[in-house]
N, C-alpha and C positions, 0 to 999 in steps of 0.2 A: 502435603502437596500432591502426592501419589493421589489419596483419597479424595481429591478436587479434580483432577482429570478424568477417574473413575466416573466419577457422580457427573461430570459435563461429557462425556462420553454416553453414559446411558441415557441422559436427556435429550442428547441428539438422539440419538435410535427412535425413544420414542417419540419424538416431533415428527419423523418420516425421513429421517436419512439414513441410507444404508453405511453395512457398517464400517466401509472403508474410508467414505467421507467425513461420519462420525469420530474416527479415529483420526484423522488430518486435521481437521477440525476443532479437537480437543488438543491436541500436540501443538498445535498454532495456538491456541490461546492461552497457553501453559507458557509456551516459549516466550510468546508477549508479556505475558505477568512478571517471568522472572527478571525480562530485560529490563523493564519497567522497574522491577525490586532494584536492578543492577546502577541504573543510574540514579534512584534514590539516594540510596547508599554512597557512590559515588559523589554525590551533591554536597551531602552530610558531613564525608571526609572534606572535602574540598575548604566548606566553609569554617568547620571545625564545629558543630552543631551535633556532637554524637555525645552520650551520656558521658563517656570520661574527659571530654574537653570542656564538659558545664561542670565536673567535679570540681575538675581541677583550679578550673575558672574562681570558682565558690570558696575553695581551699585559699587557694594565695591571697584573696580577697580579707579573709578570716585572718589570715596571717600577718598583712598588713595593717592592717587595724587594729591589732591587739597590740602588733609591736607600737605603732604610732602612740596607744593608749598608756604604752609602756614608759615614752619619751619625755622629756622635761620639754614646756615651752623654747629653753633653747636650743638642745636638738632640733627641733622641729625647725625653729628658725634656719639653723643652718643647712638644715637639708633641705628647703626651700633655697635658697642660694645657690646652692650646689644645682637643683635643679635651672633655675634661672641661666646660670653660668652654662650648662650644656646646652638649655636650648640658643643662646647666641652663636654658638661656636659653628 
């Protein structure tokens, strides 16, 4: 991050701007980036879109499936019922 301000810092210099605009300049566009990083991130939590909520996601998924693979046709039945019965309620 340092080494990206650095590196647009002497870019400006040498396009022709001195070097205190060079430095405002590079400090603004730093600042933008990270804010820009800040509400990415932000988004990500929000939606739940970050590598440990696709884990986790993929996990319980695994886990369902194996249990259901585990069940007898009438289990199954019945916890279809049980379902049904909650969504009325």
């Amino acid at each position: 991050m340092f080494a990206m301000g650095g590196i647009l810092y002497i870019i400006l210099q040498k396009t022709g701007l001195d070097s205190a605009s060079a430095g405002i300049w590079s400090q603004a566009v730093l600042v933008g980036g990270v804010i820009g990083w800040i509400f990415t991130y932000l988004f990500r939590v929000a939606t739940d879109n970050m590598t440990y909520g696709k884990q986790r996601k993929d996990y319980e998924d695994a886990v369902f499936k194996k249990r259901l693979e585990a069940m007898t046709p009438e289990e199954i039945a019945q916890m279809q019922r049980e379902i049904e019965e909650e969504k009325t309620k």
